[in-house]
VOGU-3710 file (C-alpha; in Angstrom, 3 decimals, decimal comma):
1> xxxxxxxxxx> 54,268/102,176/101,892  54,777/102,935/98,210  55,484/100,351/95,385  58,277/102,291/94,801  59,707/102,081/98,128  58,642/98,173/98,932  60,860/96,936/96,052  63,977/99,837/96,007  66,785/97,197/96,456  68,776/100,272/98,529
11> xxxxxxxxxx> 68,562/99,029/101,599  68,512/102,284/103,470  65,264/103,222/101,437  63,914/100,251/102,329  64,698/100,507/106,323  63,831/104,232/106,759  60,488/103,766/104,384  61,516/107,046/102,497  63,250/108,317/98,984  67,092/108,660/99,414
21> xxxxxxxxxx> 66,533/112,185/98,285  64,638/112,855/101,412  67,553/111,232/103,661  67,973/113,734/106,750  71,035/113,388/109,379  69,171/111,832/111,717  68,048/109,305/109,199  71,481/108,153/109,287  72,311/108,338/113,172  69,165/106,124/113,566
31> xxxxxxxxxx> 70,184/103,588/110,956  73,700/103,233/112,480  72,505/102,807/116,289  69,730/100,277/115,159  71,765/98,458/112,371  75,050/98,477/114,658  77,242/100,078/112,016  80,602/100,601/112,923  82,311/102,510/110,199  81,579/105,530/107,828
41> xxxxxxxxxx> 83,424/106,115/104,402  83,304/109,601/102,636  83,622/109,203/98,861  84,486/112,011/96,496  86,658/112,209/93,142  89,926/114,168/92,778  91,063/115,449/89,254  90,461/112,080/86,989  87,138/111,249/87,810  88,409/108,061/90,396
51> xxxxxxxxxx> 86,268/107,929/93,907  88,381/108,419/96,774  87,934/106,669/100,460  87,799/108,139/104,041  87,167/105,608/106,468  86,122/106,599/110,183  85,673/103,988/113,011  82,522/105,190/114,887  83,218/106,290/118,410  80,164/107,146/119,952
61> xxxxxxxxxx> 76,948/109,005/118,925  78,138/112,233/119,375  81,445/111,480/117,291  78,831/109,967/114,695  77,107/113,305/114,849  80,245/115,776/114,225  81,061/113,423/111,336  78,382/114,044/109,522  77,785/117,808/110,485  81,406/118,911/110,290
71> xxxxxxxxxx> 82,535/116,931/107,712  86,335/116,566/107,651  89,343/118,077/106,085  91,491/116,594/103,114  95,040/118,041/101,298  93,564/119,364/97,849  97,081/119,512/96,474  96,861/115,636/96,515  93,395/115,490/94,725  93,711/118,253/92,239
81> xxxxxxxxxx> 97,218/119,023/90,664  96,205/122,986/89,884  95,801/123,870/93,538  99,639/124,601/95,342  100,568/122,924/98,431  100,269/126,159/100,341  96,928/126,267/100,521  95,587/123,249/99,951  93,232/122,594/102,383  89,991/121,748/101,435
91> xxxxxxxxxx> 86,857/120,186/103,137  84,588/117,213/102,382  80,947/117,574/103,282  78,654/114,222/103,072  75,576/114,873/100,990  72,968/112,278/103,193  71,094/111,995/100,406  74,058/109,897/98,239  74,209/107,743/101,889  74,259/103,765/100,939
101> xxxxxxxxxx> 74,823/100,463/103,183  78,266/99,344/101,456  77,515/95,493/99,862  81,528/94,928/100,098  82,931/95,634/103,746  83,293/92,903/106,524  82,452/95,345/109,129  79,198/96,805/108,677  79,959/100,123/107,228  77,661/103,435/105,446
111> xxxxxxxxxx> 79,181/105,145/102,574  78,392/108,846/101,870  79,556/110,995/98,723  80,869/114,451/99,542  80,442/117,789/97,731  83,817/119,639/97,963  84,157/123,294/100,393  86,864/125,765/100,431  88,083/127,545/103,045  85,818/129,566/103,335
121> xxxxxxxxxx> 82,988/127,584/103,621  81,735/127,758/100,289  81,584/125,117/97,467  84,871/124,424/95,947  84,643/126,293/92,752  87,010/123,914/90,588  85,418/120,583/91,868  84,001/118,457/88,866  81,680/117,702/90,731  79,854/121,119/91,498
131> xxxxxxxxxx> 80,699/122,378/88,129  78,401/119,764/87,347  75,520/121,573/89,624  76,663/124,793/88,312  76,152/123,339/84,926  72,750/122,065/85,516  71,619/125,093/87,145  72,604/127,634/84,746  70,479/125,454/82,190  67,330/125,310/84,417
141> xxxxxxxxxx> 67,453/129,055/84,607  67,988/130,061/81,007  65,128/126,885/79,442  63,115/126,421/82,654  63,600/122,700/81,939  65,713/119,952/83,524  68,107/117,921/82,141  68,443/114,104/83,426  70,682/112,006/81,643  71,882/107,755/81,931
151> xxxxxxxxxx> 75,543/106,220/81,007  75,845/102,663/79,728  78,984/101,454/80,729  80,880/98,903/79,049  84,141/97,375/79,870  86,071/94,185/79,463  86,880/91,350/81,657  90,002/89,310/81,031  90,383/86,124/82,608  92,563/82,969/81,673
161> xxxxxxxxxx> 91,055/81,011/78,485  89,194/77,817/80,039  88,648/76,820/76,310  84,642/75,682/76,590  82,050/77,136/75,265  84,030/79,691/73,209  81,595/82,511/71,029  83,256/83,444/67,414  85,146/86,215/67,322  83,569/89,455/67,725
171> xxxxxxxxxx> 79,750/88,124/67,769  79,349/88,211/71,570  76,383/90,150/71,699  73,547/89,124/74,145  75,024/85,920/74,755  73,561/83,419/77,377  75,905/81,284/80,178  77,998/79,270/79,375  78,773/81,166/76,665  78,709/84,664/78,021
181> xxxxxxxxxx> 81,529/83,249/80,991  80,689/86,475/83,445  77,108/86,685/83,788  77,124/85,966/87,536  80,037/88,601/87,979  77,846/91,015/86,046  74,596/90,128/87,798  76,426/90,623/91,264  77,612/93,752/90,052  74,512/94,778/89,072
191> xxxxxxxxxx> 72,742/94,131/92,136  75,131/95,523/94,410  75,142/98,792/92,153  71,078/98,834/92,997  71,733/98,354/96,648  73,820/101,937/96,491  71,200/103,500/94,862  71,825/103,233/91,669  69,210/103,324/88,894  69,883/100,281/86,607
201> xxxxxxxxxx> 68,343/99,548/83,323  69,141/96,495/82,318  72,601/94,527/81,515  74,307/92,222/78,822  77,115/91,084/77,101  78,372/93,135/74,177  80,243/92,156/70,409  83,437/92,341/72,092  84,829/88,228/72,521  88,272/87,292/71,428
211> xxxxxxxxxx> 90,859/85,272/72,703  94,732/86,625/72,991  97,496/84,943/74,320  96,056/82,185/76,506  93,191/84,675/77,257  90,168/85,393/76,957  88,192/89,076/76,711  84,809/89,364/76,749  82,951/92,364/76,630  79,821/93,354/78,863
221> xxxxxxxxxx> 77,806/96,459/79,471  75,711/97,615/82,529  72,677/100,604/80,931  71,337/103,106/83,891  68,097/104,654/83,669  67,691/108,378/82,866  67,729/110,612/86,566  68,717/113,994/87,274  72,288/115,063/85,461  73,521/115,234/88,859
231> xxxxxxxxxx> 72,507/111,998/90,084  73,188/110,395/86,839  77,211/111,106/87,749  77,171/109,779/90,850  76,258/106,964/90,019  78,246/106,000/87,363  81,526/106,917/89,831  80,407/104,659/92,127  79,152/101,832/89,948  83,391/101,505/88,754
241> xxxxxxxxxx> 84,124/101,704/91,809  81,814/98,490/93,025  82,496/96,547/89,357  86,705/96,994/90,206  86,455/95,929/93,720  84,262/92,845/92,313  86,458/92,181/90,095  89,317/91,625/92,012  87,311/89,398/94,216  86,663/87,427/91,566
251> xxxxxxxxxx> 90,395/87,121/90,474  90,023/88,710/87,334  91,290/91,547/85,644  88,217/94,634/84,554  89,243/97,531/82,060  87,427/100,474/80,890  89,764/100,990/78,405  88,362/102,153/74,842  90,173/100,153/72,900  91,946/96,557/73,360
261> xxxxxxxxxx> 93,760/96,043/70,578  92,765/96,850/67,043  90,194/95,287/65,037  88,287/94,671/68,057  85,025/96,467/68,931  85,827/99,509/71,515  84,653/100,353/75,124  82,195/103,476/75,201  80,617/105,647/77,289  77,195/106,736/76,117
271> xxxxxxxxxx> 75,174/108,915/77,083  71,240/109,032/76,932  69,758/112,289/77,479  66,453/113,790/77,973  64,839/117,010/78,333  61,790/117,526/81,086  59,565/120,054/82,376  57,634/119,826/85,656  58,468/115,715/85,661  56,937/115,461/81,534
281> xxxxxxxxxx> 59,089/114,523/78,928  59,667/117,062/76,308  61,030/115,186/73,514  58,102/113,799/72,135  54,589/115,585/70,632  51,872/113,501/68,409  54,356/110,899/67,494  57,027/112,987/66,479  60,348/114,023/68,453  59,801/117,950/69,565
291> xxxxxxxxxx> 61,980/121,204/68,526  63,023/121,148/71,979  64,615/118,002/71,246  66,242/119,235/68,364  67,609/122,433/69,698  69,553/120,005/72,576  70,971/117,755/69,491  72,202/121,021/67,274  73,873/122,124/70,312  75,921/119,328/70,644
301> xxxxxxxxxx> 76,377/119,456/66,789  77,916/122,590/67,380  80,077/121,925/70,428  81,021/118,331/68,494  84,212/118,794/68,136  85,202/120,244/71,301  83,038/118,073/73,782  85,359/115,171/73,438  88,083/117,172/74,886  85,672/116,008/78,090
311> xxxxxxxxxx> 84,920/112,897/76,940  87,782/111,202/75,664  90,883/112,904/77,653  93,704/110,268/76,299  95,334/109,163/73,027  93,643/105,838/73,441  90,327/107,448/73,117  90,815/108,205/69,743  91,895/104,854/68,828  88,640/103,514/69,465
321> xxxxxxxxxx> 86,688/106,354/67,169  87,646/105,115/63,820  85,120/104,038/61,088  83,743/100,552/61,457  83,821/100,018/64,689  80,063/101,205/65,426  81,687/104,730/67,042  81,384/108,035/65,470  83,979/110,232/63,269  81,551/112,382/61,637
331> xxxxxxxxxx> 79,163/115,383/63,165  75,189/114,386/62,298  72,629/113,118/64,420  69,959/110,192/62,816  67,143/108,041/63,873  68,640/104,587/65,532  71,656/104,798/63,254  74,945/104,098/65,291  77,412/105,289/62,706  76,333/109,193/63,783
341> xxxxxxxxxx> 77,711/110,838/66,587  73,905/111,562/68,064  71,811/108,435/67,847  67,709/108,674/68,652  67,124/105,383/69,331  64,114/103,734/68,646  61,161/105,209/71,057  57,594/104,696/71,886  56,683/107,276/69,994  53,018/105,855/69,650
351> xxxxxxxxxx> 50,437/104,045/71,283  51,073/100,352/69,822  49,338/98,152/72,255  52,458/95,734/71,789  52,649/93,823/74,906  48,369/93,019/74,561  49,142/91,812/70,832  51,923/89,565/71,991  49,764/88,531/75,054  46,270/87,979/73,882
361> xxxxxxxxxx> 44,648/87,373/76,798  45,689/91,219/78,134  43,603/94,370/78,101  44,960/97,576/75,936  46,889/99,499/78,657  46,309/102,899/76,972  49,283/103,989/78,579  52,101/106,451/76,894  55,424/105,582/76,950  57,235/107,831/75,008
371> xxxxxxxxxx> 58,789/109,166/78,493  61,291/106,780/77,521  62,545/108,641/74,174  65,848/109,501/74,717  69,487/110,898/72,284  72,382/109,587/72,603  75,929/111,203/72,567  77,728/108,119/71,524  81,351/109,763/71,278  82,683/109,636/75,062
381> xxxxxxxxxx> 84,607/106,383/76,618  85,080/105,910/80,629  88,326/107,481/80,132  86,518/110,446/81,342  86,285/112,438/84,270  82,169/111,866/84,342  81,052/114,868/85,911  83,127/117,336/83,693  81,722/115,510/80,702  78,190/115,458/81,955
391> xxxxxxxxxx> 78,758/119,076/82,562  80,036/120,286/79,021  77,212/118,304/77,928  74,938/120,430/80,059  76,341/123,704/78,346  76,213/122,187/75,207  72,549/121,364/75,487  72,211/124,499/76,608  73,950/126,176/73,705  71,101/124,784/71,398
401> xxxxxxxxxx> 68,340/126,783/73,377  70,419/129,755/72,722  70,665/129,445/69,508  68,248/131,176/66,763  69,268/128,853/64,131  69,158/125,804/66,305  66,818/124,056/64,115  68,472/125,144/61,059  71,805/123,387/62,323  69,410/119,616/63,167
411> xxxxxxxxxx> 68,106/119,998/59,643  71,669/120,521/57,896  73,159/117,720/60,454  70,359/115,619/59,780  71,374/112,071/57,971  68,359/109,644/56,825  67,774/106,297/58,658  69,712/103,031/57,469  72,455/105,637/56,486  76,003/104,348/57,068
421> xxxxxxxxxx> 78,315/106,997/57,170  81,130/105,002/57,334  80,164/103,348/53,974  82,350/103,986/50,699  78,829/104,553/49,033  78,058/107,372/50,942  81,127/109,123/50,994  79,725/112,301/49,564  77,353/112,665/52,417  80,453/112,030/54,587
431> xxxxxxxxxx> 82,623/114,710/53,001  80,029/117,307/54,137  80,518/116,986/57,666  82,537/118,096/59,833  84,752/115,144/61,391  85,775/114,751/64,812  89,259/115,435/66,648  91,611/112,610/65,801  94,045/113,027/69,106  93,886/114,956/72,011
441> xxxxxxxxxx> 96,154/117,809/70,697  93,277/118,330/67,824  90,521/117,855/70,760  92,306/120,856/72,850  92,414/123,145/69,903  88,480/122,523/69,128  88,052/123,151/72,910  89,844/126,555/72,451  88,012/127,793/69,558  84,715/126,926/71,607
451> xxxxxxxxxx> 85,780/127,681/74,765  82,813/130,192/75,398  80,203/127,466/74,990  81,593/126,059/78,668  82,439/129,458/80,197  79,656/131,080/79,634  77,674/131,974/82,358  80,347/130,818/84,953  80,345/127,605/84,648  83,619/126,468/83,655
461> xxxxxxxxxx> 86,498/128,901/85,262  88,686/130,062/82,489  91,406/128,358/84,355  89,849/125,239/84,449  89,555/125,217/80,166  93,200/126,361/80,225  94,626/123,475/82,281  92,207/120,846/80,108  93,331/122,474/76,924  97,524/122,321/78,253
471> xxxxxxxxxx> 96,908/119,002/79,601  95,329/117,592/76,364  97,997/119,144/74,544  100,708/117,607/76,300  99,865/114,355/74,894  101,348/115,149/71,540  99,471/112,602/70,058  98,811/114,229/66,545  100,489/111,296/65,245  100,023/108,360/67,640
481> xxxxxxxxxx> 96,980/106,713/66,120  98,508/106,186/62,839  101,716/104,835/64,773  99,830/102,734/66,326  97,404/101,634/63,952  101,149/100,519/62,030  102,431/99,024/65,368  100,106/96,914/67,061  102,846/95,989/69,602  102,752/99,974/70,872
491> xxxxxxxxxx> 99,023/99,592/70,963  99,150/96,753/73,385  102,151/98,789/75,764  99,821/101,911/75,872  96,851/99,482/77,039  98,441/97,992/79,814  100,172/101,122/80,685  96,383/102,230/81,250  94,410/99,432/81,735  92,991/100,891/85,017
501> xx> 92,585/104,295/84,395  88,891/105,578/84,342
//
């Protein structure tokens, strides 16, 4: 038995004594006759990105079996709004390897994600989802790398104001109980998250903390740890999917929204990203990050403006990417600066011996940890549809490496460390760079003009970039955030009109 194994908090990985990615069929038929499980749920998202439930009542063995070998069949019209009604059939396949024990059934239940087929038998060509593995694939064959990416999700929780132990306004960060008031909701989250396999890094409370109304919000955030692009989506969808149903066990109201109300800091979606070869990082080489690292960032320098047409799909997006806020309006990429729209955090980019000089009576480890340097896209909110954006970052990544002036475009983009861009004294730096899409009508005219960076290769259909770019456009929000930057009252309408969307 393997470290990793003995203390994986997934509790299949623990029972069968192997990696979820090496979950086989009868794997699962074994761990529902010996654990007595009486249901199995199919999971999959639909056009918007929100996981979808198909519960079966186990019948016997061999009903268990054609479950999982068959699969079953679901109305696509109902999922995806470009498919017509006359033929909208579609399958749902379980992938085993996605199988988890679910922490928030009575009945003992296993949950499965599904991949999408047609009728035909082949992958569903316009599912999010395997545009996603189409994504990642065309990548590995044009760099012979892999890309593996994490999310950091942050969201609010609104409760009724019990009035003790209130944090000033704004200055939640890192907060301890009794301060921080949903600790044990996040902690419960987070553990239940681990239990379905996913990868979590660490969580805390965030700036966000104000009081409205008789209320209060405070603002949290559960990090992931960088996995395969692929895996890195699922299991973000199915982390909001365990933090809502918590939530409304615990009475209390959760939101992904980007923005609350103005003034306030925002709700992002991040995204960490790193580039790997044969299981070794590439981003880092004698302290220093690597060109390959570099020719990932210029691509999404040059796909800036169009790649939050994936990652933040609604007018309220854009209300949380104004300056001051700690989000980006401006296209450059810096060393752990979060005014830029690509942020390299601080890394272990040497040898430091840290945890021996803080703990004396340690040996020097030796070991190299700059496996952890990451970049982060800091632009996108939950708002989106997480597998198309981790796919159009995918291409965009990929548009770096095809590049010849890749490293040209990082040195032009490039803005020194400490530099605020958002900063009246820098405002000349500011006016050289290209800004980002202030609604989603701009966003789906960016998208148009690069439109070839997410075809290419087949990835995204032609189709599928038309209906984003119509759909975005049909918004016409070209004027909503100064509206509602002027009217705080139609702020607060459009919020609860979508307080639960992502």
């Amino acid at each position: 038995m393997t470290s990793n194994i003995s203390m994986n908090p997934n509790l299949l990985v623990q029972y069968l004594q192997k990696e979820a990615t090496d979950f086989t069929r009868e794997d699962i038929v074994r761990y529902c006759k010996e654990n007595k499980i009486r249901f199995i749920n199919f999971h999959y998202c639909g056009w918007g990105g929100r996981l979808k439930t198909l519960n079966f009542v186990i019948q016997s063995e061999n009903h268990l079996r054609t479950i999982l070998e068959a699969g079953e069949r679901v109305d696509g019209s109902s999922l995806f709004p470009f498919i017509q009604a006359g033929r909208s059939d579609l399958y749902v396949i379980p992938r085993y390897r996605t199988a988890f024990v679910n922490p928030l059934t009575e009945e003992p239940s296993l949950d499965l994600l599904c991949t999408f087929m047609d009728r035909d038998g082949n992958p569903f060509e316009s599912s999010p989802q395997y545009i996603l593995q189409k994504a990642h694939r065309v990548f590995k064959e044009t760099t012979g790398m892999t890309m593996e990416t994490m999310g950091e999700l942050e969201y609010y929780v609104i409760a009724e104001d019990d009035g003790l132990y209130s944090v000033e306004d704004q200055r939640g960060y890192h907060e301890s109980a009794p301060f921080n008031k949903f600790t044990n909701f996040r902690m419960e989250a987070m553990k239940m998250i681990a239990q379905c396999g996913g990868l979590i890094k660490y969580g805390h409370s965030e700036v966000g903390n104000f009081t409205l109304d008789g209320k209060i919000y405070e603002q949290n955030e559960i990090e992931f740890l960088p996995t395969n692009i692929e895996d890195a989506a699922d299991q973000l969808v199915v982390a909001k999917w365990i933090m809502r149903q918590l939530a409304h066990k615990y009475g209390v109201v959760l939101t992904f929204a980007p923005k609350i109300t103005t003034g306030k800091a925002g709700s992002g979606m991040h995204v960490h990203c790193r580039i790997t070869k044969d299981g070794q990082s590439m981003m880092v080489e004698n302290g220093e990050i690597t060109d390959t690292c570099k020719k990932a960032i210029a691509g999404y320098m040059e796909a800036g403006t169009s790649l939050p047409a994936f990652g933040n799909p609604h007018p309220l997006s854009f209300m949380r990417l104004v300056p001051h806020q700690e989000a980006p309006t401006s296209l450059c990429w810096s060393f752990s600066n979060r005014s830029a729209l690509v942020r390299v955090p601080l890394g272990w980019l040497q040898k430091m011996e840290m945890a021996q000089k803080v703990n004396p009576l340690e040996e020097p480890t030796g070991k190299d940890f700059s496996i952890k340097q990451t970049f982060e896209w800091r632009a996108s909110d939950c708002f989106a549809d997480t597998y198309m954006l981790m796919a159009a970052l995918c291409c965009a990544a990929r548009h770096g490496f095809e590049r010849e002036d890749s490293l040209e475009i990082a040195e032009r983009t490039y803005v020194g460390l400490g530099v605020n861009i958002h900063d009246q004294n820098n405002k000349e730096i500011q006016e050289t760079l290209e800004q980002l899409p202030a609604s989603c009508v701009e966003a789906a005219d960016e998208l148009e003009k690069d439109r070839q960076i997410y075809t290419s290769k087949g990835v995204f259909s032609e189709s599928i970039v038309d209906y984003l770019r119509d759909y975005l456009r049909a918004f016409n929000d070209t004027e909503l955030r100064h509206e509602l930057t002027e009217h705080p009252g139609k702020l607060q309408q459009l919020v609860e009109k979508c307080i639960n969307n992502g």
